[in-house]
Biotite code that builds the C-alpha atoms (Angstrom):
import biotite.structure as struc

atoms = struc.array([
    struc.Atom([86.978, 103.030, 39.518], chain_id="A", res_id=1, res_name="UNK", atom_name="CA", element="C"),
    struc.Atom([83.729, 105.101, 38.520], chain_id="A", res_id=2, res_name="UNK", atom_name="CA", element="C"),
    struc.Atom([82.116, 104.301, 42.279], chain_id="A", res_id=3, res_name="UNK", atom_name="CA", element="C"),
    struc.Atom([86.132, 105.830, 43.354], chain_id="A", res_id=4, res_name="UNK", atom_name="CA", element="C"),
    struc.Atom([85.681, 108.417, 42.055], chain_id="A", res_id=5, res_name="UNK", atom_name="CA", element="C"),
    struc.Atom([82.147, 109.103, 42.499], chain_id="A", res_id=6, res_name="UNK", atom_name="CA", element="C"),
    struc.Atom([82.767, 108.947, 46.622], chain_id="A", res_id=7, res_name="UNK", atom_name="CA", element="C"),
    struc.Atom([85.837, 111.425, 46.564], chain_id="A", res_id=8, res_name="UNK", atom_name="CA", element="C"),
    struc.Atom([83.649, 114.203, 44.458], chain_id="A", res_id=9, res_name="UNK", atom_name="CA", element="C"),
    struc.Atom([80.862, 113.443, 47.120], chain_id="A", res_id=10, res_name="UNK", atom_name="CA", element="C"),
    struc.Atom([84.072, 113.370, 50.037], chain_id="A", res_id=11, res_name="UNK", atom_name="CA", element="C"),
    struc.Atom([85.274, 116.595, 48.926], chain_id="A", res_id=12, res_name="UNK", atom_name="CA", element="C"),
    struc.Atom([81.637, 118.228, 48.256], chain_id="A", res_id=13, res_name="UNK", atom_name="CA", element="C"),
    struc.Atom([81.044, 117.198, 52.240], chain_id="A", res_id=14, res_name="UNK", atom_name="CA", element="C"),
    struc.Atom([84.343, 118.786, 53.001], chain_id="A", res_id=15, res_name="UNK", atom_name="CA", element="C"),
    struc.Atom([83.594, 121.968, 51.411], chain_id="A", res_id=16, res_name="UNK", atom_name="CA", element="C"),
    struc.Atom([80.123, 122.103, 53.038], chain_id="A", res_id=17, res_name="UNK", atom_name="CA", element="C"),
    struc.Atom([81.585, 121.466, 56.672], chain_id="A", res_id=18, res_name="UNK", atom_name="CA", element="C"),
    struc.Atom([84.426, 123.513, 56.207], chain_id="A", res_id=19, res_name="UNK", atom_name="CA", element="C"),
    struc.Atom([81.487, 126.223, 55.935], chain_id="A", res_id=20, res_name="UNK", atom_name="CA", element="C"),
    struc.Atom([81.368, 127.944, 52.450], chain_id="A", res_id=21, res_name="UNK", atom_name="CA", element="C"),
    struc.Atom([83.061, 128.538, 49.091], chain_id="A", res_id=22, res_name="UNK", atom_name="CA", element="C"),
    struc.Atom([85.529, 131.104, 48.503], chain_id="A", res_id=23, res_name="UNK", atom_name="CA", element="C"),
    struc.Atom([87.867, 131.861, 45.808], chain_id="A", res_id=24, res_name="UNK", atom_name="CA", element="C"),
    struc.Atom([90.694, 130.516, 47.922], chain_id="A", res_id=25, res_name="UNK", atom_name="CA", element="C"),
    struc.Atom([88.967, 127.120, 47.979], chain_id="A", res_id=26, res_name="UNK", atom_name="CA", element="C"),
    struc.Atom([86.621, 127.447, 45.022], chain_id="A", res_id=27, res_name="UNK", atom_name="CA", element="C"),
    struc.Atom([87.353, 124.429, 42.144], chain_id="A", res_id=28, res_name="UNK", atom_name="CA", element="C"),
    struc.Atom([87.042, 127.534, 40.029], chain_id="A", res_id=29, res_name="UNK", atom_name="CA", element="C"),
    struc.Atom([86.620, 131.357, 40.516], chain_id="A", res_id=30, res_name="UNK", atom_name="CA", element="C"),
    struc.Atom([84.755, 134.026, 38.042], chain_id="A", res_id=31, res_name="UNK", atom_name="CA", element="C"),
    struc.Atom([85.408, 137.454, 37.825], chain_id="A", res_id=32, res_name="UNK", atom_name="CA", element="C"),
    struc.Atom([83.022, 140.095, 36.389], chain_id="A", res_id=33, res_name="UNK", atom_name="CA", element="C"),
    struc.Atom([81.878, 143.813, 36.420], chain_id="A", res_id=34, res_name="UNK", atom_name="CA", element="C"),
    struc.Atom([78.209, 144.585, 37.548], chain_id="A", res_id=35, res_name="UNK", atom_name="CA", element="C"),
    struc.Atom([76.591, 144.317, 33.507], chain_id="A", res_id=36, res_name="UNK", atom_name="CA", element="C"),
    struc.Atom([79.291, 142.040, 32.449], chain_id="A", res_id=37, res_name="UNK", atom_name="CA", element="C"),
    struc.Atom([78.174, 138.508, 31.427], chain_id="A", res_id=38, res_name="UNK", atom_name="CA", element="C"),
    struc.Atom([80.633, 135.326, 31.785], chain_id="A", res_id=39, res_name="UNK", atom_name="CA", element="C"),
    struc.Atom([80.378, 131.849, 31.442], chain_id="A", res_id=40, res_name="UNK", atom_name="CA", element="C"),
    struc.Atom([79.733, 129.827, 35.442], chain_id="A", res_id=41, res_name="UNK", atom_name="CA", element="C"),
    struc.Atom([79.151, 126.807, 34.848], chain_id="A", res_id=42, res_name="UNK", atom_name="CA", element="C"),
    struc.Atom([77.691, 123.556, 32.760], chain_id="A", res_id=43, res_name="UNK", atom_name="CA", element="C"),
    struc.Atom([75.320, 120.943, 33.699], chain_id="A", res_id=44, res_name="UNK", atom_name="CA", element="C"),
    struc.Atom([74.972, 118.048, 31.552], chain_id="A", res_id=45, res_name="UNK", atom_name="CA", element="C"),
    struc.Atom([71.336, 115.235, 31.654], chain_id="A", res_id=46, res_name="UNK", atom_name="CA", element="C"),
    struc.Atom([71.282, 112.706, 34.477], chain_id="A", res_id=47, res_name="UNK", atom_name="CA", element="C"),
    struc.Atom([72.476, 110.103, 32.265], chain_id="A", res_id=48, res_name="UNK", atom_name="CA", element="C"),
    struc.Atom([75.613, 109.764, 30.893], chain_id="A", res_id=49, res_name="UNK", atom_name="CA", element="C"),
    struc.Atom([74.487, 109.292, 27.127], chain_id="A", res_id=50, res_name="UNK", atom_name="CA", element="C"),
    struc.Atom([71.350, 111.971, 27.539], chain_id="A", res_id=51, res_name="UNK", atom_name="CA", element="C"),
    struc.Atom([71.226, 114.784, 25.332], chain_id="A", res_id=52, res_name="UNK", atom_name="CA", element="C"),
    struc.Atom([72.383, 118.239, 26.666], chain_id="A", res_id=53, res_name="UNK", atom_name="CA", element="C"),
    struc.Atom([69.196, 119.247, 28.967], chain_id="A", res_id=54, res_name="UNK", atom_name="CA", element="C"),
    struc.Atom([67.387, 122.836, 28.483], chain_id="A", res_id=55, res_name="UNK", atom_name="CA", element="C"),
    struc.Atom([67.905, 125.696, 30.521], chain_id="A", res_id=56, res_name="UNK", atom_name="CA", element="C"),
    struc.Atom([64.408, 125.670, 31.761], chain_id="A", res_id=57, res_name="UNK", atom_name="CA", element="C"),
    struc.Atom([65.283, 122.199, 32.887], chain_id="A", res_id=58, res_name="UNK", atom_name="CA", element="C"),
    struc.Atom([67.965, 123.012, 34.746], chain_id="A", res_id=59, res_name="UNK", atom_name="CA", element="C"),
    struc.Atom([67.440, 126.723, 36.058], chain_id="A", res_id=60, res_name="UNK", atom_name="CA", element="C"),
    struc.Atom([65.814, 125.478, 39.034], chain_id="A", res_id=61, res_name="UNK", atom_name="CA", element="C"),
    struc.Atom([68.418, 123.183, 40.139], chain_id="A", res_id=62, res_name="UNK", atom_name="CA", element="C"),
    struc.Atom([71.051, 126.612, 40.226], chain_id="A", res_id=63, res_name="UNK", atom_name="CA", element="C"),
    struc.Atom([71.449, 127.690, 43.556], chain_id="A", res_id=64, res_name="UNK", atom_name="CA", element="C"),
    struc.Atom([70.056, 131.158, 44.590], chain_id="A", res_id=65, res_name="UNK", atom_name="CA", element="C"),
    struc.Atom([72.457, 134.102, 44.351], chain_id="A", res_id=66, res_name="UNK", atom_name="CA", element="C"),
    struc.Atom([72.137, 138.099, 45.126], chain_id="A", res_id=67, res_name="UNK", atom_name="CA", element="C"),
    struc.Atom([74.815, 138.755, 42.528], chain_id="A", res_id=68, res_name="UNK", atom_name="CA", element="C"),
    struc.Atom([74.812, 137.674, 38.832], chain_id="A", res_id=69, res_name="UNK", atom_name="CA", element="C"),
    struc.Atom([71.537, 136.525, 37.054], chain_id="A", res_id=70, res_name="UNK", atom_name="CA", element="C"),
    struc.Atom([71.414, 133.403, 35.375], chain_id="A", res_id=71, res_name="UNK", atom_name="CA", element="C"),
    struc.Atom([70.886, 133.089, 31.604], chain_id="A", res_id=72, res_name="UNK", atom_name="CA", element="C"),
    struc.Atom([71.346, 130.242, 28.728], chain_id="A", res_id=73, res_name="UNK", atom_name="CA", element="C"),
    struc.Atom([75.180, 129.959, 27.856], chain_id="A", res_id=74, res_name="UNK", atom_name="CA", element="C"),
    struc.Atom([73.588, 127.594, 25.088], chain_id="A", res_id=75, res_name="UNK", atom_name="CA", element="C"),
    struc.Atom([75.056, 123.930, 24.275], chain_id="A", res_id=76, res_name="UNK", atom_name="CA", element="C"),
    struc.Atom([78.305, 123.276, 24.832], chain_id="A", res_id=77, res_name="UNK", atom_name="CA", element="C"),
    struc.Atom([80.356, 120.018, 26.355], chain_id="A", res_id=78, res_name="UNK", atom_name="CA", element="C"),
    struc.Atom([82.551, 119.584, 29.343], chain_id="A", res_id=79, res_name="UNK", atom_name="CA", element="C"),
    struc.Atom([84.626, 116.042, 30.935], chain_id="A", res_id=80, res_name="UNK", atom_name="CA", element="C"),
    struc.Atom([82.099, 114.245, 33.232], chain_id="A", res_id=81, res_name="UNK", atom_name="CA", element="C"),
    struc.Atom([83.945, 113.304, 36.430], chain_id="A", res_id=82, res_name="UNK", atom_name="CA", element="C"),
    struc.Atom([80.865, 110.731, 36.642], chain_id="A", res_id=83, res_name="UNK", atom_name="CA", element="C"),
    struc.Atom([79.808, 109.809, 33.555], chain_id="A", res_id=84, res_name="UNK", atom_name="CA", element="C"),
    struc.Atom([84.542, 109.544, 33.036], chain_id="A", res_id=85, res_name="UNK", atom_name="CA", element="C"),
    struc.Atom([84.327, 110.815, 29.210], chain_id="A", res_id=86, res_name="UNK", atom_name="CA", element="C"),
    struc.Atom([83.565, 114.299, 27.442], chain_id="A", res_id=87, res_name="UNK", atom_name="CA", element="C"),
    struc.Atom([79.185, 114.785, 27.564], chain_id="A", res_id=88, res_name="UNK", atom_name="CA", element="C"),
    struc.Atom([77.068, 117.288, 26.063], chain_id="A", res_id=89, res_name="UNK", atom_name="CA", element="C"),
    struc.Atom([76.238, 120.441, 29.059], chain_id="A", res_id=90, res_name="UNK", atom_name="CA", element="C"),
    struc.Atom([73.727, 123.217, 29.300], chain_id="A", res_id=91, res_name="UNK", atom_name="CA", element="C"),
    struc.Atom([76.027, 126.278, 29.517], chain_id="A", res_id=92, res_name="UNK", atom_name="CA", element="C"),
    struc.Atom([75.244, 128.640, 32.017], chain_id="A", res_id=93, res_name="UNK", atom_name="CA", element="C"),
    struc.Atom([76.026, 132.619, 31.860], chain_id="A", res_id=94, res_name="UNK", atom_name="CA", element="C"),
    struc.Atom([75.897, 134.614, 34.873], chain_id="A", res_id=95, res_name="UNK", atom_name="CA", element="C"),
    struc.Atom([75.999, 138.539, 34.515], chain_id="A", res_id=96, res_name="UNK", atom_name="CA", element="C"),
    struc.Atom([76.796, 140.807, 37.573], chain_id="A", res_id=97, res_name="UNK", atom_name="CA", element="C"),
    struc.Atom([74.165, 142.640, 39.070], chain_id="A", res_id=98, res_name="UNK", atom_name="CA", element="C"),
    struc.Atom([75.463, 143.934, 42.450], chain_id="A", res_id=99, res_name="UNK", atom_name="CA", element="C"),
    struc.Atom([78.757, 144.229, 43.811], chain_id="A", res_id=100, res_name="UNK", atom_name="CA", element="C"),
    struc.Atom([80.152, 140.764, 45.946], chain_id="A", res_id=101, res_name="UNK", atom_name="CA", element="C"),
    struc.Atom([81.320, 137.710, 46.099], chain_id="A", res_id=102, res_name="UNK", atom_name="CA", element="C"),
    struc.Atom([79.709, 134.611, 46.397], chain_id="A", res_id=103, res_name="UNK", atom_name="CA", element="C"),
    struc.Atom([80.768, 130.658, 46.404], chain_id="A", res_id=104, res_name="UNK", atom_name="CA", element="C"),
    struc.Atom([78.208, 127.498, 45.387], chain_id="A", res_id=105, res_name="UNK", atom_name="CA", element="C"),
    struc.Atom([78.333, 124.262, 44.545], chain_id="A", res_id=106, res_name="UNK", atom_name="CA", element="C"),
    struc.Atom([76.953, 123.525, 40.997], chain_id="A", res_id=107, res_name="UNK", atom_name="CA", element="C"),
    struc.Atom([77.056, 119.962, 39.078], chain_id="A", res_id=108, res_name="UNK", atom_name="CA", element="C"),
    struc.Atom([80.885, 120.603, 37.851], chain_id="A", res_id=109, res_name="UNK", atom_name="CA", element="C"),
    struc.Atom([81.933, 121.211, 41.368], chain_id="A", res_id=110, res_name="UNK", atom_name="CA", element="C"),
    struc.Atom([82.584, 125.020, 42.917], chain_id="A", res_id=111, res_name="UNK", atom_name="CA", element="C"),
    struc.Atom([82.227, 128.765, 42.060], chain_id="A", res_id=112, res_name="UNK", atom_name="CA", element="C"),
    struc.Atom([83.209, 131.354, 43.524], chain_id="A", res_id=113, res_name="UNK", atom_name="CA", element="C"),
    struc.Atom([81.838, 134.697, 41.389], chain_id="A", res_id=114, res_name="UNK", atom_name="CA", element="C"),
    struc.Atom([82.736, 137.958, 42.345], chain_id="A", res_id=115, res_name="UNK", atom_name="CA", element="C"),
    struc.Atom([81.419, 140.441, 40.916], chain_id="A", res_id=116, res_name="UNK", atom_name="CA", element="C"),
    struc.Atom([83.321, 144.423, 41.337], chain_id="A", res_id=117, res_name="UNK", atom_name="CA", element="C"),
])
């Protein structure tokens, strides 16, 4: 079931990537902000399934580059592991606006779109 599910994630990742980009009409999930207004993006929990929440510096490099909101530490927090199939301890991360736009990525929890006014 876990391997299932594992391949349709990775299926539907694939999908998004051929079909181009992320947008909030295909995003998993869209953000909305002001330029100066901080919101929550996104969580990424350890590599393993029973790992402690990981630290933002562990993480930050694994966020993908982006013109419009800064990262920063949303602190701990938890979210439902398609993966690991039960609730897990996540890194919360913050993004606050910094120019005007919109944007789409892939992150650990599947996709964003932010756009930012």
């Amino acid at each position: 079931m876990r391997n299932s599910l594992v391949f349709a994630a990775a299926a539907g990742a694939a999908a998004l990537l051929l079909a181009g980009c992320v947008t909030p009409g295909n995003a998993d999930k869209t953000v909305e902000m002001q330029v100066g207004q901080t919101k929550h993006i996104t969580a990424y929990r350890a590599n393993s399934c029973g790992a402690p929440a990981p630290s933002f510096a562990a993480i930050e490099g694994r966020l993908p580059k982006s013109s419009v909101v800064k990262y920063s530490d949303g602190g701990l927090s938890s979210r439902v592991s398609r993966d690991c199939g039960k609730r897990v301890p996540t890194r919360a991360v913050n993004g606050t606006g910094v120019a005007p736009g919109t944007e789409g990525h892939m992150y650990q929890s599947g996709s964003v779109a932010i756009v930012v006014k």
